[in-house]
Structures are given as structure tokens and as C-alpha cells.
C-alpha positions in Angstrom: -22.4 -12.9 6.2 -18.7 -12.9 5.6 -17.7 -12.0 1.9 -15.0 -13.1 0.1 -12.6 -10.9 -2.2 -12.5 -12.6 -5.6 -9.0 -11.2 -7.1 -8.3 -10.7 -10.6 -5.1 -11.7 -12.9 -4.5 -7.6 -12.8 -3.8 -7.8 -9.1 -6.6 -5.7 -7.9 -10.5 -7.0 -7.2 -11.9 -8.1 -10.4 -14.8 -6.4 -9.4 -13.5 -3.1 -9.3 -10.7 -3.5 -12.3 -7.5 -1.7 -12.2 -5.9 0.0 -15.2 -2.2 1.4 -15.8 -2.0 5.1 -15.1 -1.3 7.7 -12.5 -5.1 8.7 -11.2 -6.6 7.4 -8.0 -7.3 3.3 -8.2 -4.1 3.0 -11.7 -1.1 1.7 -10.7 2.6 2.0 -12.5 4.6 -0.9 -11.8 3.3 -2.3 -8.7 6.3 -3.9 -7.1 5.5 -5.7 -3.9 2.1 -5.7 -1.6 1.4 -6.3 2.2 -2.1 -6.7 3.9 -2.8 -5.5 7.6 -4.8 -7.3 10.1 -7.7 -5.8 9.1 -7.5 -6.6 5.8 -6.4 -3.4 4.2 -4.1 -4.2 1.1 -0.9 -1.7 0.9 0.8 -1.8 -3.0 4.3 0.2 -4.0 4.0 1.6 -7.1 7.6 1.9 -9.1 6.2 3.9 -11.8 4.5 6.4 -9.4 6.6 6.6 -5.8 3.9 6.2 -4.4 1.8 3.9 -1.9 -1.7 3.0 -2.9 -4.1 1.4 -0.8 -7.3 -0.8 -0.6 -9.6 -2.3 1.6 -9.7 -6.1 1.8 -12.0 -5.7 -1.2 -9.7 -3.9 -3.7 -11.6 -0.9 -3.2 -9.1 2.0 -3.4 -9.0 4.0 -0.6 -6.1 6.7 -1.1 -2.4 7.2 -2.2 0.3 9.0 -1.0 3.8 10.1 -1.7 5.3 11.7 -4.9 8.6 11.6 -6.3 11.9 13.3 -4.0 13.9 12.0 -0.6 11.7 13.8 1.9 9.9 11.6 4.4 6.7 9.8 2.8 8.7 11.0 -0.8 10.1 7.8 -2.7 12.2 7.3 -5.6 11.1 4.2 -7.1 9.6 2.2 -4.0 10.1 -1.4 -4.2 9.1 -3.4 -1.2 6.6 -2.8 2.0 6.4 -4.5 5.1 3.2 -4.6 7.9 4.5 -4.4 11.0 2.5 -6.5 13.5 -0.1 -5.1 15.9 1.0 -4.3 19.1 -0.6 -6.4 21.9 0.2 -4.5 24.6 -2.1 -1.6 23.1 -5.0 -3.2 21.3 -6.9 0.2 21.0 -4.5 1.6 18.6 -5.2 0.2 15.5 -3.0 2.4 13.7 -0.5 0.5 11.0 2.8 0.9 10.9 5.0 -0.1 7.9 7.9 0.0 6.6 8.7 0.9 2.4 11.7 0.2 0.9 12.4 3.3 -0.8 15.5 2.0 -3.9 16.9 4.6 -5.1 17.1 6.6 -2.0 19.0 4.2 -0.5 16.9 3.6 2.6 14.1 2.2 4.4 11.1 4.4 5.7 9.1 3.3 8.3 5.5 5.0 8.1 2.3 5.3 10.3 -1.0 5.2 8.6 -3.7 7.0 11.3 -6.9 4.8 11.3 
């Protein structure tokens, strides 16, 4: 059957809490979320530059960037975007979005493999 994500006042899956911190599954500042197709849920992290991820069911499933003005670094990331699915190619489910990355002064637009 078809399960429903139950999500708690902390943002992430009540089930699965969600603490303040820098380890895998703690955020620092979350400042804006996005959710694919699929259901995977992409959060910016302010305190952290740095893009964590869960599955539909606030599982974590990794985090990447660090702090700097490389590609995939941030400097205090404050919005994402999904972009949509391309139709034309329906057997690349790949994601692309795009971060708003503040005190670079730009907007990165990212791939994540799947």
C-alpha cells in the first residue's frame, strides 16, 4: 500500500527527528526546500552551505557542498528550485536544480545523478 509521510513541527519526518548540528540528518538554518517528482525532498542549509537531502519519507540520504565559491561550494545558500522533468527523455531521471547561493552573488544550477 501507499504510505503517507507524517511531518513534524521540526520540518523533517517526525519519525525520524531532526536535531540542530552539522552531522549527516542536523540541519543549521534550513532556509528554503523543494521536492522532485519522485518525492525526494532537497533543504538549503544557511548555517552549513550545504544541501541536504531526503527521501519522500524524511529519511536522509546525503549532503553535499561546504563553505567557498567553487561549483557545488556555497556561502550561505538560501533558496533551491526543482527543475521539471524533461518529457522528451523520460528515462533520465536525473534532477536538475537550481540553489541560490547569497553571498556569492549567484545562482548554481546542479545535477543530482539518480
Amino acid at each position: 500500500g501507499t504510505q503517507t509521510p507524517h511531518w513534524g513541527s521540526s520540518g523533517i519526518n517526525a519519525e525520524y527527528g531532526g536535531t540542530f548540528g552539522s552531522d549527516h540528518g542536523q540541519m543549521s538554518y534550513p532556509s528554503s526546500v523543494a521536492m522532485d517528482a519522485s518525492g525526494t525532498v532537497l533543504v538549503t542549509e544557511y548555517g552549513n552551505d550545504r544541501i541536504s537531502i531526503f527521501d519522500s519519507f524524511g529519511r536522509f540520504k546525503l549532503c553535499f557542498g561546504e563553505e567557498g565559491n567553487d561549483l557545488g561550494q556555497f556561502l550561505s545558500p538560501n533558496g533551491v528550485s526543482v527543475c521539471p522533468q524533461d518529457s522528451n527523455n523520460p528515462r533520465n531521471r536525473n534532477v536538475k536544480f537550481y540553489v541560490c547561493d547569497a553571498w556569492n552573488h549567484r545562482l548554481q544550477m546542479l545535477e543530482m545523478i539518480v
